[in-house]
FIMINU-504319 format. One record per residue: residue in three letters; x negated, y negated, z of N, C-alpha, C, O, CB in turn. Coordinates in pm, whole numbers, plus 32768, in hexadecimal, padded with zeros to 4 digits. Glycine has a CB too. Layout:
# residues N
ALAXYZXYZXYZXYZXYZ
...
This chain:
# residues 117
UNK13851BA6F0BA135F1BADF14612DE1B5EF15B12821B6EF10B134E1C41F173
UNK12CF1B09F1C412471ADAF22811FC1B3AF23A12251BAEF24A125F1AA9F2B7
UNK119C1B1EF23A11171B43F29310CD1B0CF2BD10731AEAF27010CD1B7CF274
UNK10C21ADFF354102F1ABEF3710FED1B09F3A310191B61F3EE10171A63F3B2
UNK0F451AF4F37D0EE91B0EF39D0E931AD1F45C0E4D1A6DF46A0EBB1AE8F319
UNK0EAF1B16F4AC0EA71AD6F5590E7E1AE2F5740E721B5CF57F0ECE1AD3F5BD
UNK0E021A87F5C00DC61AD6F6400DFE1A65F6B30DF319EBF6BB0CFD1AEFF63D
UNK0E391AC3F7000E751A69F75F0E261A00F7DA0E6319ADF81E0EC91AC5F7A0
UNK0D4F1A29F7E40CFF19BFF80B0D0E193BF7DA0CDE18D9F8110C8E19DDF7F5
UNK0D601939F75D0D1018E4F7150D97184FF73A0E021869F7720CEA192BF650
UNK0D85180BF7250DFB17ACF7510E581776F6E40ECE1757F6F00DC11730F795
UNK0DFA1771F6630E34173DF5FB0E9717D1F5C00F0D17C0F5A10DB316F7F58E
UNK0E781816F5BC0EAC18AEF5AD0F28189DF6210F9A18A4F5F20E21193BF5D9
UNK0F1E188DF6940F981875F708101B180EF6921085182FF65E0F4217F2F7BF
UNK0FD11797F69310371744F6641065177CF60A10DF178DF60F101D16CEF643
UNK101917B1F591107C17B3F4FF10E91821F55111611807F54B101B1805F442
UNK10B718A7F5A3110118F9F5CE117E18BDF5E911D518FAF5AB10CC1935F62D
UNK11B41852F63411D617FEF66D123417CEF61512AC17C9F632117C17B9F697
UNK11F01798F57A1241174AF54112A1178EF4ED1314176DF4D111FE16F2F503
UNK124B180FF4BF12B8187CF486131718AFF4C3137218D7F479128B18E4F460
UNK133018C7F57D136E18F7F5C6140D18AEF5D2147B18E5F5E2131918FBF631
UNK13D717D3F5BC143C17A9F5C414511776F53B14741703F5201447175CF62B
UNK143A17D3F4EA148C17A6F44D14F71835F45015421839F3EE140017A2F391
UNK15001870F483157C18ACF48B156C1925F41915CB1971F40615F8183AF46F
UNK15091931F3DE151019ABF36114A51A29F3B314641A30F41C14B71962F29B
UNK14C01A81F33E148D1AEAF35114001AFFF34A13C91ACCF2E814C41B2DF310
UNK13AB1B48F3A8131A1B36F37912E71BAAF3CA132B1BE3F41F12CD1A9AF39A
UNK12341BD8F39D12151C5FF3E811961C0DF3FA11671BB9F3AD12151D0DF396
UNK11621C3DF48510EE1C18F4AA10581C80F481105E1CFBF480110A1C08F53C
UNK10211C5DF4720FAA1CB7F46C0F011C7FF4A70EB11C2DF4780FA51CD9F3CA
UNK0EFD1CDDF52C0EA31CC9F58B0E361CF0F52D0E2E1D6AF5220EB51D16F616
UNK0DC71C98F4CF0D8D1C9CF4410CF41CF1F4890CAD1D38F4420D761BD8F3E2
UNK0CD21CD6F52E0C5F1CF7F5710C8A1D86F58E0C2A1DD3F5910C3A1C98F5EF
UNK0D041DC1F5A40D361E38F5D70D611E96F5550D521F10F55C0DB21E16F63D
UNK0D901E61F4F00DB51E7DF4650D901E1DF3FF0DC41DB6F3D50E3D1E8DF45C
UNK0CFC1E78F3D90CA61E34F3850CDE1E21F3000CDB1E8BF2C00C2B1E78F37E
UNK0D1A1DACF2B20D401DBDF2090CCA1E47F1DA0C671E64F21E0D131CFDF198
UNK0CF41E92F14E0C8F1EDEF1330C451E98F0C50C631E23F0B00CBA1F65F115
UNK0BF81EC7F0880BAF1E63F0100C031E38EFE80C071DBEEFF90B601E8DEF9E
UNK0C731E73EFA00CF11E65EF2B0D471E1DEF310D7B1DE2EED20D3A1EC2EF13
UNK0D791E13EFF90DD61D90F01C0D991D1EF0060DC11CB9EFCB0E051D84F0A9
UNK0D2A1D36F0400CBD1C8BF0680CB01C59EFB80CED1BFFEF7F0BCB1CB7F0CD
UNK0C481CB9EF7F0C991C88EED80D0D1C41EEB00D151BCAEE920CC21CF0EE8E
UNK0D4D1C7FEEB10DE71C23EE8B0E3F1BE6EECA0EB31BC9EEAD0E3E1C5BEE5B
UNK0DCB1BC5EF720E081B35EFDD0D8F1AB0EF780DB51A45EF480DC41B52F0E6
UNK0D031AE8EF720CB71A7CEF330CEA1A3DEEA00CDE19C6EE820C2B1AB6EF21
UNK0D2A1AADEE440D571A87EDC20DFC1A1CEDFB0E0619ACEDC90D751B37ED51
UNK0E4C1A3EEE440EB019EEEE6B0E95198FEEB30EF0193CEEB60F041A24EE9F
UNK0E2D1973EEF90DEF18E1EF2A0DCC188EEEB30DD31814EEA20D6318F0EF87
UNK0DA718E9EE6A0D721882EE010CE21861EE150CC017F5EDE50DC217FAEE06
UNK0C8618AAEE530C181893EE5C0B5F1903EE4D0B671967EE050C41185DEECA
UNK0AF218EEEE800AAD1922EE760AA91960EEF60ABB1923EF5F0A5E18EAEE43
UNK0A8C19F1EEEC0A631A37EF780A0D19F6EFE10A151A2FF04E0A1B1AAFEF5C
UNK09D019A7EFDD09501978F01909A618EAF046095818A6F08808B2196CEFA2
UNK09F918BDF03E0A561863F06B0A951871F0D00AAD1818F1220AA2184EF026
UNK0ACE1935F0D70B101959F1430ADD1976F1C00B1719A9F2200B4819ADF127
UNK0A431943F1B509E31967F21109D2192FF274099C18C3F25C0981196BF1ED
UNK09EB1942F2FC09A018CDF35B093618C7F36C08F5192CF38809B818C2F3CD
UNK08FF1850F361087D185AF3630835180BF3F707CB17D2F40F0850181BF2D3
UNK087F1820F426085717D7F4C6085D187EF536083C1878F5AD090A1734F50A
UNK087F18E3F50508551965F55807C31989F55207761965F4F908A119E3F525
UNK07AE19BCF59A075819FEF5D106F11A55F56C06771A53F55907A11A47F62C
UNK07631AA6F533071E1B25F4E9070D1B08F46006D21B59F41907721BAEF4F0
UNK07441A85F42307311A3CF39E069E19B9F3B9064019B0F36A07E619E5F373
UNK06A51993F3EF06111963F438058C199EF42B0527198AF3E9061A196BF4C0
UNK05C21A0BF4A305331A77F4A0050B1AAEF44404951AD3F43C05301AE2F4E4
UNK05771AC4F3D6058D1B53F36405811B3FF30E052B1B7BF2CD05F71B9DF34B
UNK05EE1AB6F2BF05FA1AAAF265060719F9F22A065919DCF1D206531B06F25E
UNK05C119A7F25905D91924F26805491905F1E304D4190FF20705CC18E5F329
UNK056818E4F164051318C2F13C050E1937F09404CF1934F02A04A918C1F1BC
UNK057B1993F0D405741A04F05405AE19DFEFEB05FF1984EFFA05B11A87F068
UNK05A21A01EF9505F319EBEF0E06351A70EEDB06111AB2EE79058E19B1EE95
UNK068A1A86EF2106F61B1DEF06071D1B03EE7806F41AACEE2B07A01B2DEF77
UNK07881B77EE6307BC1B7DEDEA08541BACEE41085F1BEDEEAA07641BEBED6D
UNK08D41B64EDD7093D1B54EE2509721BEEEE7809AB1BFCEEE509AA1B13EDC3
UNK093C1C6AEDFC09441CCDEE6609111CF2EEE909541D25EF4209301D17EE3B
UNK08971CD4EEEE084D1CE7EF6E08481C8DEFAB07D91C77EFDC07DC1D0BEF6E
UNK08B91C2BEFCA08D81BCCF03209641BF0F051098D1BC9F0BE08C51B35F008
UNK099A1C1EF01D0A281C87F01209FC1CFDF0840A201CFFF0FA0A441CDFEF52
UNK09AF1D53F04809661DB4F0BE094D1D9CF14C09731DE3F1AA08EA1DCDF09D
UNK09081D2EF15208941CF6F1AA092E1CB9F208092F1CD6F28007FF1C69F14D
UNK09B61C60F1C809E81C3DF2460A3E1CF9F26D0A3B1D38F2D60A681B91F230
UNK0A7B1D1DF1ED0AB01DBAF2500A2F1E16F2C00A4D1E56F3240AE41E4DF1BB
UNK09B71E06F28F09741E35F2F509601DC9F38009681DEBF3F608F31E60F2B4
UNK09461D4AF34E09671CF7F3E609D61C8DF3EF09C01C17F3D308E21CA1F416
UNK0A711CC7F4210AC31C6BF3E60AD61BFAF4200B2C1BB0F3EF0B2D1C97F3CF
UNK0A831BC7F4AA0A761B74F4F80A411B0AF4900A3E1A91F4AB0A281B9FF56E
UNK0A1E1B37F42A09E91AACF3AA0A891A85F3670AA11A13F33E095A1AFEF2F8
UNK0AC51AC5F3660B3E1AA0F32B0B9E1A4CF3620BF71A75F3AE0B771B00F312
UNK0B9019DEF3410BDD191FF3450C64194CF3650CA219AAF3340BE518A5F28C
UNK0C8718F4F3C40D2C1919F3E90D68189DF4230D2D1841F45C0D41199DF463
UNK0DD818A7F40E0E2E1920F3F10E4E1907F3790E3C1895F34E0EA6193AF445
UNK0E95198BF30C0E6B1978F25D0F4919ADF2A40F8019F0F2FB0DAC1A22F1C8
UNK0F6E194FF22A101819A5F225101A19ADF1A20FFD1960F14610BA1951F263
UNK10441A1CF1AB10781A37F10911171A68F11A11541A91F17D10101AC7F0AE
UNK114F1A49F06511B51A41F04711BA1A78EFD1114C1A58EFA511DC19DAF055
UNK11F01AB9EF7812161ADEEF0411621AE0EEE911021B01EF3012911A72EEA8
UNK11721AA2EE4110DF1A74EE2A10741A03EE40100419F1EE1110DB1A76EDCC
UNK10B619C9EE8C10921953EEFA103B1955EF64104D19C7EF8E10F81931EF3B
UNK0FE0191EEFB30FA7193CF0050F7E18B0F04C0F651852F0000F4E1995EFD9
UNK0F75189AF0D40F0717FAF0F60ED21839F17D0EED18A0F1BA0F6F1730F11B
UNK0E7917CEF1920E0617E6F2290E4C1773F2660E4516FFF23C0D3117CBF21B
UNK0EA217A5F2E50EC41735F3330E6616CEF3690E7516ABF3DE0EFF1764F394
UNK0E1D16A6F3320DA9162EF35F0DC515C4F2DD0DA315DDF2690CE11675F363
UNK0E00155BF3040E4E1560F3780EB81597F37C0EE815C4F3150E671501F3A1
UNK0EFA15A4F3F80F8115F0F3FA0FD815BFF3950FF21618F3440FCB15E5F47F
UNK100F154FF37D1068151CF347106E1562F2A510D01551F25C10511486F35A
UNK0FF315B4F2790FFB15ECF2251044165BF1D61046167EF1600FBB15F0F231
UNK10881689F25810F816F2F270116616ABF25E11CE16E2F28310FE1738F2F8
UNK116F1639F22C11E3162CF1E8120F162AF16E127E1616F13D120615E4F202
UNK11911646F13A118D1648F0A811C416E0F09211D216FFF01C10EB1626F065
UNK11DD1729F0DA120A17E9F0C3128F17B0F0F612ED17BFF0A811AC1893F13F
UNK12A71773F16513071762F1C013AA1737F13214121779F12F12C016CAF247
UNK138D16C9F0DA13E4168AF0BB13DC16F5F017143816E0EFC813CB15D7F0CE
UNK138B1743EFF71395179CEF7913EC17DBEFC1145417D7EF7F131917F1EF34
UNK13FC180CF014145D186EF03F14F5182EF04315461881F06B143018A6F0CF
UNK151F17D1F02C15941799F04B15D517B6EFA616481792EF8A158416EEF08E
């Protein structure tokens, strides 16, 4: 099964929505600002990206600026820091099996899109 991760402000989050809608498969949305991953999901969305927590970060908000722009976390407490503000958390993320990508760019969702075939 799909999952993306949505916030439906966001435009790039619209499209992938969009692109999964007309690939014809099965998928579950998850409003990520309304239903926060818990430490444990966001863990093993960062280990299936393939990357460092501090990657999944936006760093053009507000509350990573004021807060935290300049810190040197440790991958747990940047794990924390986006479930406590998940408006830091990069979107839209789809995951698949043990697979995962950040639709930026969108076209990146095809890399889940064609594993599934």
């Amino acid at each position: 099964m799909i999952t993306i991760y949505h916030n439906n402000r966001c435009s790039k989050s619209r499209t992938a929505l969009g692109i999964l809608e007309d690939s014809g498969k099965e998928f579950e949305v998850v409003n990520y600002l309304q239903n926060t991953p818990s430490v444990e999901e966001l863990t093993a969305i960062v280990k299936k990206l393939d990357i460092k927590a501090k990657d999944l970060v936006r760093k053009t908000e507000s509350v990573y600026t004021e807060k935290y722009k300049g810190k040197d976390l440790s991958e747990e407490e940047w794990i924390s820091t986006m479930v406590e503000y998940p408006i830091l958390i990069e979107r839209p993320i789809v995951v698949s099996g043990d697979k995962a990508v950040i639709g930026r760019p969108t076209e990146n969702i095809y890399t889940i899109l064609s594993d599934q075939d």
